[in-house]
C-alpha positions as CSV (number, residue, x, y, z in Angstrom):
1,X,12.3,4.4,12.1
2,X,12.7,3.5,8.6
3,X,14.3,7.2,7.7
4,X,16.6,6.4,11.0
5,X,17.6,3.5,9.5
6,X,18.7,4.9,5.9
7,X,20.7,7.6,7.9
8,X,17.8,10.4,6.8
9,X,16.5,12.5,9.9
10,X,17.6,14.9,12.9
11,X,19.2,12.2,15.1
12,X,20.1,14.7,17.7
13,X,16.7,16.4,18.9
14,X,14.0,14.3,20.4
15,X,11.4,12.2,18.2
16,X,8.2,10.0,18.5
17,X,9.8,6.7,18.1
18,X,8.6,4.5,21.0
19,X,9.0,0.8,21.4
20,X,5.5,0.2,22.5
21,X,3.2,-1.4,19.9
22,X,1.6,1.5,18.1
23,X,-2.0,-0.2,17.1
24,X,-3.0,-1.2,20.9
25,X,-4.6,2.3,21.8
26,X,-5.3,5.5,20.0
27,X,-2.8,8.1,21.9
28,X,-5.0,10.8,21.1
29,X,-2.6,12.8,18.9
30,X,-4.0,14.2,16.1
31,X,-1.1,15.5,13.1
32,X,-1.6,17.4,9.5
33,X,0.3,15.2,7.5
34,X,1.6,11.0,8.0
35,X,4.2,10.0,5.7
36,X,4.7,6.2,6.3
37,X,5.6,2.9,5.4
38,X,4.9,0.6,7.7
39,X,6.2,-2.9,8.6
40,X,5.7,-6.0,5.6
41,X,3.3,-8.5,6.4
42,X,-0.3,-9.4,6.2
43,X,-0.8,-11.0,10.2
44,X,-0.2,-9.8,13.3
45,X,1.1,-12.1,15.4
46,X,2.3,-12.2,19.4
47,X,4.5,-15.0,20.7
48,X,4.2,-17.0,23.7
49,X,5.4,-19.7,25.9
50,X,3.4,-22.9,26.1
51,X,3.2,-25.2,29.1
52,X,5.8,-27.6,27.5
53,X,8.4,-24.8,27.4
54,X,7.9,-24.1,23.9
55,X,7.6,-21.1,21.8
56,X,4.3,-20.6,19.9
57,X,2.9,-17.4,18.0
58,X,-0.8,-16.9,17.8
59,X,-2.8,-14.4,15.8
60,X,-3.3,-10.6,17.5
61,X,-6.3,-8.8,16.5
62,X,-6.8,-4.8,18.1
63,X,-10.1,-4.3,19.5
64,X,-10.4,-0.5,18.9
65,X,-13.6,1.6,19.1
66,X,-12.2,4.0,16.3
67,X,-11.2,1.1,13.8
68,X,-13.6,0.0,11.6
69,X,-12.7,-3.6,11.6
70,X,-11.2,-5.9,13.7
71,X,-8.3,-8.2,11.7
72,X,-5.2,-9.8,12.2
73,X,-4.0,-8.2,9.0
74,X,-1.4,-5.3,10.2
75,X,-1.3,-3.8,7.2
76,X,-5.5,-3.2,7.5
77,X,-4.5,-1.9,10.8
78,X,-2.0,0.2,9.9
79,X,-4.2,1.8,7.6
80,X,-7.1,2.6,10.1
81,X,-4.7,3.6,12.7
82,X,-3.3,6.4,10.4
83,X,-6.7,7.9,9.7
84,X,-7.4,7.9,13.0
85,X,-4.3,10.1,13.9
86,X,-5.2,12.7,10.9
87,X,-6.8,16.0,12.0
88,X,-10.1,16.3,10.1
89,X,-8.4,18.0,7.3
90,X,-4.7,15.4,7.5
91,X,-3.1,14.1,4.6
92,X,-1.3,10.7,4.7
93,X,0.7,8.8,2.0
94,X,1.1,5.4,3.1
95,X,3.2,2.3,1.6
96,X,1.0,-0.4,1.5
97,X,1.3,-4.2,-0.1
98,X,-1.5,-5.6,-3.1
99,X,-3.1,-6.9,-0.4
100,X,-4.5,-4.1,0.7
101,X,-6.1,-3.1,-2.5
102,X,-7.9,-6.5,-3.3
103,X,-8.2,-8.6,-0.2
104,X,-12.2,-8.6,0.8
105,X,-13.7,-9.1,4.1
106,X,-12.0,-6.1,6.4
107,X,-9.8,-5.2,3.4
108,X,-13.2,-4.5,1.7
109,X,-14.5,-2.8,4.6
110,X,-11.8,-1.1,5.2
111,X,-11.3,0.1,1.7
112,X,-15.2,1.3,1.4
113,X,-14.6,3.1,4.9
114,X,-11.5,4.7,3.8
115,X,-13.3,5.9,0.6
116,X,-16.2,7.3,2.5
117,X,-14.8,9.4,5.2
118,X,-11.6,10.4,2.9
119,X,-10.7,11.6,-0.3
120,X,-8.4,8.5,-1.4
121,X,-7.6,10.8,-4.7
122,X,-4.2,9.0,-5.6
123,X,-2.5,5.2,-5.9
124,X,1.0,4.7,-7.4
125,X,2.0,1.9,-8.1
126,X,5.2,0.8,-7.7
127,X,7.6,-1.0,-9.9
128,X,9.4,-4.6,-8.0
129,X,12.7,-4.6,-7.3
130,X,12.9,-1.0,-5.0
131,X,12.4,-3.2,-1.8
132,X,15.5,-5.1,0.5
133,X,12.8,-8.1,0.7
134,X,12.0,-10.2,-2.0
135,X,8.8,-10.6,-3.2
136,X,7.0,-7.4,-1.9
137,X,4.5,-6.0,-4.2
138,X,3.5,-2.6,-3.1
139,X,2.2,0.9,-3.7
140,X,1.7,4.6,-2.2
141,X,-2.1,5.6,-1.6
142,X,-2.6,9.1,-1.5
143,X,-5.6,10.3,1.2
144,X,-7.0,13.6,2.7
145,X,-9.1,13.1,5.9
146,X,-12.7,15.1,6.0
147,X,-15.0,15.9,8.6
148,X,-18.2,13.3,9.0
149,X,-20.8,13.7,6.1
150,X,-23.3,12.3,4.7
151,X,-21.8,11.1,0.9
152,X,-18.6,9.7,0.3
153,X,-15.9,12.0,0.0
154,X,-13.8,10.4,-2.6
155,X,-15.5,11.2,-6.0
156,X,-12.8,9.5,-8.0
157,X,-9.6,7.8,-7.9
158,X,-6.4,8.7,-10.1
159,X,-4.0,5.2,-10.6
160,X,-0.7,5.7,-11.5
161,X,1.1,2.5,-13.0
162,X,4.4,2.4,-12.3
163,X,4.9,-1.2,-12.4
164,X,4.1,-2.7,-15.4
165,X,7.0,-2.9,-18.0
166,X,9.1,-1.1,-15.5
167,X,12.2,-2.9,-13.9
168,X,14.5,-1.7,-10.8
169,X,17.2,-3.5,-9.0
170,X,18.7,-2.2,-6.0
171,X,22.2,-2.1,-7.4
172,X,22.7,-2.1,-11.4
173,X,19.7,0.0,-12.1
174,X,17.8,1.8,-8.9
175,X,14.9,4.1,-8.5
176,X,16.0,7.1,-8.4
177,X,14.3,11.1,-7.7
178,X,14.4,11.8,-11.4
179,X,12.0,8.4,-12.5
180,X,9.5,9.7,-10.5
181,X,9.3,13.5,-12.6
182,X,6.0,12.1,-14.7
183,X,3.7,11.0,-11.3
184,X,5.1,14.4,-10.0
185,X,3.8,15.8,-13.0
186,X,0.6,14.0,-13.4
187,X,-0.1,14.3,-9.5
188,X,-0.5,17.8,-10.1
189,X,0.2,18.8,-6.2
190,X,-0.5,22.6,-6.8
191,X,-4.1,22.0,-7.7
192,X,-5.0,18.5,-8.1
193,X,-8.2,19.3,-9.6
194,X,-6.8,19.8,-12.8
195,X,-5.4,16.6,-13.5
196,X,-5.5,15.4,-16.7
197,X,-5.1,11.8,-17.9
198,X,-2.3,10.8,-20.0
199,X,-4.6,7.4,-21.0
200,X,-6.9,7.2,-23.7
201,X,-8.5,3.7,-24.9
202,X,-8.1,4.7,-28.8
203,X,-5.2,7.0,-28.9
204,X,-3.0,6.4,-25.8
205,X,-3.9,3.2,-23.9
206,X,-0.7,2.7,-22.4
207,X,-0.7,5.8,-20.5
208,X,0.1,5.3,-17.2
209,X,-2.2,7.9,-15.6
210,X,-5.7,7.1,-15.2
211,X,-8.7,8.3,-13.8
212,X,-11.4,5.7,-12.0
213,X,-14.7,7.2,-10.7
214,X,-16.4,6.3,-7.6
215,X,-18.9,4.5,-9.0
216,X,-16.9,2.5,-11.1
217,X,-14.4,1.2,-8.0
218,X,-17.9,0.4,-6.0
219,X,-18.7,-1.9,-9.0
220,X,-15.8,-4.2,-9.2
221,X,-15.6,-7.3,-7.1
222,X,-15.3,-6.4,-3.7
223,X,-14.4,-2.6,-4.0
224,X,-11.1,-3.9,-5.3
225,X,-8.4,-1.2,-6.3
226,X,-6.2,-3.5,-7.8
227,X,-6.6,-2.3,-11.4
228,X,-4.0,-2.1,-14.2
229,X,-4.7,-1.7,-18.1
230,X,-1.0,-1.8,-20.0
231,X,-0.1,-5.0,-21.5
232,X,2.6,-6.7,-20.2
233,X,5.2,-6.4,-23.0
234,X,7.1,-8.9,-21.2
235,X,4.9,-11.9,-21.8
236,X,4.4,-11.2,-25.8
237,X,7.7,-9.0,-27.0
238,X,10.5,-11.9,-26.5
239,X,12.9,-10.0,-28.4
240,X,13.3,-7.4,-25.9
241,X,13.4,-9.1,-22.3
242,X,15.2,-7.7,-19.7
243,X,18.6,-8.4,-18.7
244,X,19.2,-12.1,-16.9
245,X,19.7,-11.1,-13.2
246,X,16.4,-8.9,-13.7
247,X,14.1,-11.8,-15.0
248,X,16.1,-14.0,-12.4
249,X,15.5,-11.3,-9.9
250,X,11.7,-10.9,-10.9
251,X,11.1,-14.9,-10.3
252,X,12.4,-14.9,-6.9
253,X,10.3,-12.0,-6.3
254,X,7.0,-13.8,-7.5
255,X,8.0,-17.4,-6.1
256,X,8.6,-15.6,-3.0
257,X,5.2,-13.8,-3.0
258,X,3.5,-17.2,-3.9
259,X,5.2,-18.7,-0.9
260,X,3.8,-16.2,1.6
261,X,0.5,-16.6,0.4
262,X,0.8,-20.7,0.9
263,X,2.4,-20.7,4.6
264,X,-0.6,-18.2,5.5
265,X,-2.9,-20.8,3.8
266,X,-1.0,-23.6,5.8
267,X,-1.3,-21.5,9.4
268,X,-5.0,-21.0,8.7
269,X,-5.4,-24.7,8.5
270,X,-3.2,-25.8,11.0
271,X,-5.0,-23.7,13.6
272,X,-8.4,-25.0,12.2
């Protein structure tokens, strides 16, 4: 829908956009490859009409046999849904907020899960200012489905940071094909098993590609993928800060992002 919506697709044959809420049932169908960014926003949510005539939302959790866990977080959802409509050996890139990477309790879960029964070889990072909303954080994880075995498929994990120091704006200066030619590089999409990191902690540690083993991401607080190592030039080199409107553009951004996080915190205690 998304690609429909930037005027990219074959509008004129039929296609497998349906109104009907994709995460209430597995269809059954089973691809080779899911490209996807699914819909912003940490909580599902259905609305209603109450006795007094009024609107109200409430939270919607999907009580699936094939998902791992069951959480109102869509983005979680979206996740386990995708994995679940690979063949054994489907590939997926999927947009997906910070949230995704850190949260714990089903983020956890669903993070150990995906790591288990996937190779969840890639994350890139993106940079702000590449999204119509403010305040979206986000990145691409990169996964190839397996069959069911007994050790984790995913051996290690290659983080591309594409964020930090790194500033877009949808009009003056936007992301465009050619900024992506060093990930494209690094990825290695021929033969990903020869990869080679551009970081090194003596002679390059502000290389942007870097490689995390299995072991190490199982040791970090609550599996958490939300790793970066650059220093933010921005907070120490104040002789070379980025033009006004980006700065202005990067507080909205964050105060927007900090905002979400406190009307989630103010639901949760409302319905409590």
């Amino acid at each position: 829908m998304n690609l429909f919506l930037h005027n990219i697709g074959d509008f004129d044959s039929d296609t497998f956009i349906s109104p009907a809420d994709a995460l209430v049932a597995d269809t059954g169908v089973r691809v080779d490859y899911v490209l996807a960014n699914p819909p912003f926003g940490k909580k599902s949510s259905m609305t209603f009409t109450n006795d007094e005539g009024e609107q109200e939302s409430d939270d919607l959790t999907y009580n699936r046999q094939d998902f791992w866990v069951t959480t109102s977080n869509k983005q979680l959802n979206f996740v386990q849904h995708i994995r679940t409509m690979l063949k054994s050996d489907g590939r997926a890139a999927v947009v997906v907020p910070d949230n995704v990477l850190f949260e714990g309790g089903a983020g956890e879960t669903v993070r150990k899960k995906l790591m288990a029964t996937t190779n969840l070889h890639t994350i890139l990072r993106l940079p702000t200012g590449v999204f119509y909303k403010q305040g979206v954080k986000a990145n691409v994880i990169f996964f190839d489905n397996k069959p069911a075995a007994k050790d984790p498929w995913t051996r290690e994990v290659w983080i591309y940071d594409f964020r930090t120091n790194i500033h877009f704006t949808l009009k003056k200066n936007p992301l465009r094909f050619e900024d992506l030619a060093d990930f494209i590089a690094c990825y290695c999409p021929k033969n990903i098993a020869k990869r080679k990191e551009t970081w090194h902690p003596e002679s390059n540690p502000e290389g942007r590609w870097r490689r995390f083993t299995y072991d190490e991401i199982m040791a970090r607080d609550k599996t958490s993928l939300d790793i970066t190592w650059i220093k933010d030039k921005s907070l120490t080199d104040l002789d070379n800060l980025p033009d006004p409107d980006v700065l202005a553009a990067e507080i909205i951004e964050n105060l927007e992002a900090g905002l979400e996080n406190f009307r989630e915190i103010v639901t949760r205690l409302t319905k409590s």
